[in-house]
C-alpha positions in Angstrom: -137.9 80.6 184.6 -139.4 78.4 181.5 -141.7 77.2 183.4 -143.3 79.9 185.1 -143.2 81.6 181.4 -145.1 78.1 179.8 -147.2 78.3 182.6 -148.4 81.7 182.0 -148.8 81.1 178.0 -151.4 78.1 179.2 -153.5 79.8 181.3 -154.1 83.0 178.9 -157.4 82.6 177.0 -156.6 82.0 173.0 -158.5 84.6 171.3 -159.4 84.6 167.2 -157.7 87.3 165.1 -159.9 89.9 163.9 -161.6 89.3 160.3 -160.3 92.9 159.1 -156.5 91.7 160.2 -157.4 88.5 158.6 -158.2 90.3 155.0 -154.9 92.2 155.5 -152.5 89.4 156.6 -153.8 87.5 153.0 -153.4 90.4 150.9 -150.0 91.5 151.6 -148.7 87.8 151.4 -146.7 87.0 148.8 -146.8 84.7 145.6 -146.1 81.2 146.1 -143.0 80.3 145.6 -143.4 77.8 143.0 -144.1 80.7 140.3 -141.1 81.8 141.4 -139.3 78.9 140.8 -140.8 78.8 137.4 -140.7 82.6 136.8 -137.3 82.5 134.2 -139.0 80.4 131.3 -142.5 78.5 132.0 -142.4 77.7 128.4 -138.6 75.9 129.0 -140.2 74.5 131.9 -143.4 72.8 130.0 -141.3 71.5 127.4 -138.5 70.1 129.6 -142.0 68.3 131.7 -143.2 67.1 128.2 -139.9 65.8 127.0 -139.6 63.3 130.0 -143.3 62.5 129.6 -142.3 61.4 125.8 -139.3 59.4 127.3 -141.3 57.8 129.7 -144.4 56.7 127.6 -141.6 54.9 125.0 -140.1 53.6 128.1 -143.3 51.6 128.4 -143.9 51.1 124.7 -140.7 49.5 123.8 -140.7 45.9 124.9 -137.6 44.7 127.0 -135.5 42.0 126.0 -135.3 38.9 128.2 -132.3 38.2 130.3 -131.2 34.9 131.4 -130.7 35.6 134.6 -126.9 36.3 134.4 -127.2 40.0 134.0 -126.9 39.7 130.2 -128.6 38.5 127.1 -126.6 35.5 126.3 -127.8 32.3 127.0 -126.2 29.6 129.1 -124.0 28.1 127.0 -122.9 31.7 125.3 -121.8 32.8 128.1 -119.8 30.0 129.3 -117.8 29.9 126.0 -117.5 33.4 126.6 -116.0 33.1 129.6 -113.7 30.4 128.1 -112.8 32.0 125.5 -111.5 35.7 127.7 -109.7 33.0 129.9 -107.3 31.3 126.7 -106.9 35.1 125.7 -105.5 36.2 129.2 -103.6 33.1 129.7 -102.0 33.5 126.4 -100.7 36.9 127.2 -99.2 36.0 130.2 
């Protein structure tokens, strides 16, 4: 039953909609959402926008320290004593 249906839709002639339905169609359509969205407080909405654009421009600014590799900023040797150290602590307790 599809097909005889699909079959039918392909052989009927596509015809333009008429300018004056056109007009109409656009005029009656509604906002886009976004202003919706943003209808509450546009104001709360430009300053929350700005705020992150502050955060990220001192993101860039502010230089990052250097890691060793090790997921921290101790060097080698730091962190092995470090390590050596939390091990006599734990040992000790037990």
């Amino acid at each position: 039953m599809n097909d005889r249906f699909e079959e039918k839709l392909r052989s009927q002639q596509f015809r333009q909609v008429p300018a004056s339905w056109r007009r109409e169609i656009i005029n009656v359509a509604p906002a886009p959402a976004w202003r919706e969205w943003l209808w509450p407080s546009p104001v709360a909405w430009g300053a929350v926008a700005a705020a992150w654009a502050l955060i990220g421009l001192l993101q860039l600014a502010t230089p990052q320290p250097r890691g060793n590799g090790n997921g921290g900023h101790l060097s080698g040797e730091a962190f092995q004593q470090r390590q050596l150290l939390m091990t006599q602590i734990l040992e000790a307790r037990s």
